[in-house]
C-alpha positions as CSV (number, residue, x, y, z in Angstrom):
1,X,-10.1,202.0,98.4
2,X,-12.7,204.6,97.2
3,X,-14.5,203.6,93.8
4,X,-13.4,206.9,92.4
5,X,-9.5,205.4,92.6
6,X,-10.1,202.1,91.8
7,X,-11.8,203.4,88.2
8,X,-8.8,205.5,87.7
9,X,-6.6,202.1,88.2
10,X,-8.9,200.2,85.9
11,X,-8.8,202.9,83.5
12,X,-5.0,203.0,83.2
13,X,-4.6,199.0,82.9
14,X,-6.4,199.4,79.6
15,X,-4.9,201.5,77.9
16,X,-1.3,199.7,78.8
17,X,-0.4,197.1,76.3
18,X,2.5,194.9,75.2
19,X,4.1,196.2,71.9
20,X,6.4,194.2,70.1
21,X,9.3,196.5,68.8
22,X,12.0,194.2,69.4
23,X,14.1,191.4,67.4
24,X,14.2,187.9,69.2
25,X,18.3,188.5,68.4
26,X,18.0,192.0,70.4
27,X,15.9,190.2,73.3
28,X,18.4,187.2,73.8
29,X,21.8,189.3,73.6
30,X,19.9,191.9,75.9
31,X,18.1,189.3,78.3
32,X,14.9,190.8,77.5
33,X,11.7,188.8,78.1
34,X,9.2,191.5,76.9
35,X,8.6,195.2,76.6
36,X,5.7,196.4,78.1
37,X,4.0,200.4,77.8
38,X,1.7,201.9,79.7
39,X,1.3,204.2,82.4
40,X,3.8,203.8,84.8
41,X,2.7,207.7,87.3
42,X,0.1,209.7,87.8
43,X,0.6,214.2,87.9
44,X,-3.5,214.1,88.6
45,X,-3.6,212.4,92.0
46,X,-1.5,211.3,95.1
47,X,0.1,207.5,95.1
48,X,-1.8,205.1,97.6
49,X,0.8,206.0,100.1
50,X,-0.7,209.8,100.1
51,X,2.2,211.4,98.2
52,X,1.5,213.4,95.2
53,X,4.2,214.1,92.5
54,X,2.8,216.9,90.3
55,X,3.4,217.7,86.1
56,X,6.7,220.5,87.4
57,X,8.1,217.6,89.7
58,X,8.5,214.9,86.9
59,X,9.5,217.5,84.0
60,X,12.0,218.4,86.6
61,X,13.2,214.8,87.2
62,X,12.6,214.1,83.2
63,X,15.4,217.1,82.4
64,X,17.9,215.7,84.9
65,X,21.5,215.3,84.4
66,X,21.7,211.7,86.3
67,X,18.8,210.7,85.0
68,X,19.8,211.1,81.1
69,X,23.2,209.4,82.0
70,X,21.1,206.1,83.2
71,X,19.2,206.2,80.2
72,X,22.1,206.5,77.8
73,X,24.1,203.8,79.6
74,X,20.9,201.5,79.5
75,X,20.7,201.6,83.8
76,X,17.7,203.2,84.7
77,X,16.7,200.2,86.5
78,X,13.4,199.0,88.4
79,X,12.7,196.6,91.1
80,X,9.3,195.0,92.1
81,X,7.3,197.0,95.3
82,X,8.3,200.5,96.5
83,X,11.1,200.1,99.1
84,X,11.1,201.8,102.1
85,X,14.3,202.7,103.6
86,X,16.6,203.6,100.2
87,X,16.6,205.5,97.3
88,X,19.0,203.6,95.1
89,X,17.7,200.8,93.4
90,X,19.0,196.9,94.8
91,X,20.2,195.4,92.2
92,X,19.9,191.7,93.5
93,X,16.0,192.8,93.4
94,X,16.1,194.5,89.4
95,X,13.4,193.5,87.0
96,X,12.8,195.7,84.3
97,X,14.4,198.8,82.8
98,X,13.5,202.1,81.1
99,X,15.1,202.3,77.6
100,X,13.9,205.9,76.8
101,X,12.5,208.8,78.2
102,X,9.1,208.1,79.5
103,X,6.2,210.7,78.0
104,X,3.8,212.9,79.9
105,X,0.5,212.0,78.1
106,X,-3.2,214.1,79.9
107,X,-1.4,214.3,82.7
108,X,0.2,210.8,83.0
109,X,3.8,209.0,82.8
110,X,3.7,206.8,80.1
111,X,6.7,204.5,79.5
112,X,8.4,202.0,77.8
113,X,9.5,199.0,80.4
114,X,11.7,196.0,79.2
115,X,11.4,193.1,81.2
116,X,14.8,191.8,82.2
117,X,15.5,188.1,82.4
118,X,16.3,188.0,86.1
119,X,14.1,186.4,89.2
120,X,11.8,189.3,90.0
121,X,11.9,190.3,86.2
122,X,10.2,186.7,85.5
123,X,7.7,187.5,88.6
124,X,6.9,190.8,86.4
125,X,6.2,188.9,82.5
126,X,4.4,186.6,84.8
127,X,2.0,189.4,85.9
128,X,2.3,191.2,82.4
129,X,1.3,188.3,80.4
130,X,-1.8,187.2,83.2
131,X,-3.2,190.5,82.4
């Protein structure tokens, strides 16, 4: 990987962090481990697979109609890795979730993530908390 990326990575992990926010009541009747912010996209550069998803593309997929419906019915789910051959997320594989609409910050996606209490959402406050 050229320095120039790997600088770019570095320089994104810092400024991610793990805010508190939460009640331990709203954590245990939620099965949330954590919440965790920080910059989850990039509008400046392509992904590591070579695609590049510029500033119009995410306000585009920011102002969508599905997209505001997972969000208001709490569903706008991750999973670890970047699978291949689907679109929808698996939810045997779910580990985190978006609870509001994520911010475009200097030309970055910046979001909120809470940590679900599922296998591969365990993996991910495993990571998280490592650093």
């Amino acid at each position: 990987m050229e320095q120039k990326k790997i600088d770019r990575i570095n320089e994104l992990a810092r400024k991610s962090k793990t805010p508190e926010g939460l009640t331990e009541e709203e954590k245990a009747s939620r099965h949330i481990l954590g919440r965790w912010y920080g910059p989850i996209a990039t509008c400046n550069e392509s992904t590591r697979n070579g695609r590049r998803y510029n500033r119009t593309l995410w306000e585009k997929a920011l102002n969508d109609e599905l997209f505001h419906e997972k969000l208001a019915n709490k569903c706008l789910f991750l999973e670890l890795g970047h699978p291949q051959d689907r679109e929808e997320t698996d939810m045997t594989k779910a580990c985190a979730c978006i609870p509001e609409v994520p911010k475009i910050v200097d030309g970055d996606l910046y979001a909120y993530v809470d940590i679900l209490d599922t296998p591969n959402g365990r993996l991910l406050k495993t990571l998280v908390d490592y650093g």
